[in-house]
N, C-alpha and C positions, 0 to 999 in steps of 0.2 A: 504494500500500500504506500501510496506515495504522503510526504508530507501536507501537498495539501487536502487531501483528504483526510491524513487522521486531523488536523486540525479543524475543519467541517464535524466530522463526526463526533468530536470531543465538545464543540461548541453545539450542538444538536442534542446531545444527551443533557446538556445543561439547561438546556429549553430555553439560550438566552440568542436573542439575535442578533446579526452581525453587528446592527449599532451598535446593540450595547456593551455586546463583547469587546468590541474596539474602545468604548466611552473606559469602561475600567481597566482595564489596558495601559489603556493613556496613549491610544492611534488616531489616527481620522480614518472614518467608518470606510473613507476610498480604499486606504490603503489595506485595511483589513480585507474588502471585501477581493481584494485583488490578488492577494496571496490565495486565496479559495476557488478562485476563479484561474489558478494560476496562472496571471498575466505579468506577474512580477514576481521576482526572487527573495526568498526568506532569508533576512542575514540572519549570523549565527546568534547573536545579544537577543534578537527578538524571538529565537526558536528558543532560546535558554528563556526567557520571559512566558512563552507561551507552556514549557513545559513547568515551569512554577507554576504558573495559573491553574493548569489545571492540574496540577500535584502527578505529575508522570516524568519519567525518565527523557530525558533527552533522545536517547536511542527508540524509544518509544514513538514520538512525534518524528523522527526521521522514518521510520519503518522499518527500521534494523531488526526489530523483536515487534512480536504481539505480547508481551508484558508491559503492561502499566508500571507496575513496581518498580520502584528507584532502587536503585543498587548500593547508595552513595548517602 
């Protein structure tokens, strides 16, 4: 699974939407929604920010593993 999808599905289980995922973030809702759309590229400070957000390993939001579990 590619990063922008687990980030979609991580943000879909939380039943919160793109705005507002972005709003507590602390993005503008474009850039969010473009990572998901993948029309742009995730640097890595915001894929480490997204995998704090939602409490998952960084390897996890890359698609390295299907574990959620942090290691670290």
């Amino acid at each position: 699974m590619k990063i922008y999808e687990r980030i979609r599905q991580l943000r879909e289980e939380t039943g919160k939407s793109q705005k507002v995922t972005a709003q507590l973030l602390g993005y503008h809702t474009t850039t969010y929604q473009r990572w998901e759309e993948e029309l742009c590229n995730i640097k890595l400070i915001d894929a480490i920010n997204l995998a704090k957000y939602y409490n998952v390993s960084i390897d996890y939001i890359a698609g390295i593993t299907d574990s959620k579990k942090k290691e670290w």
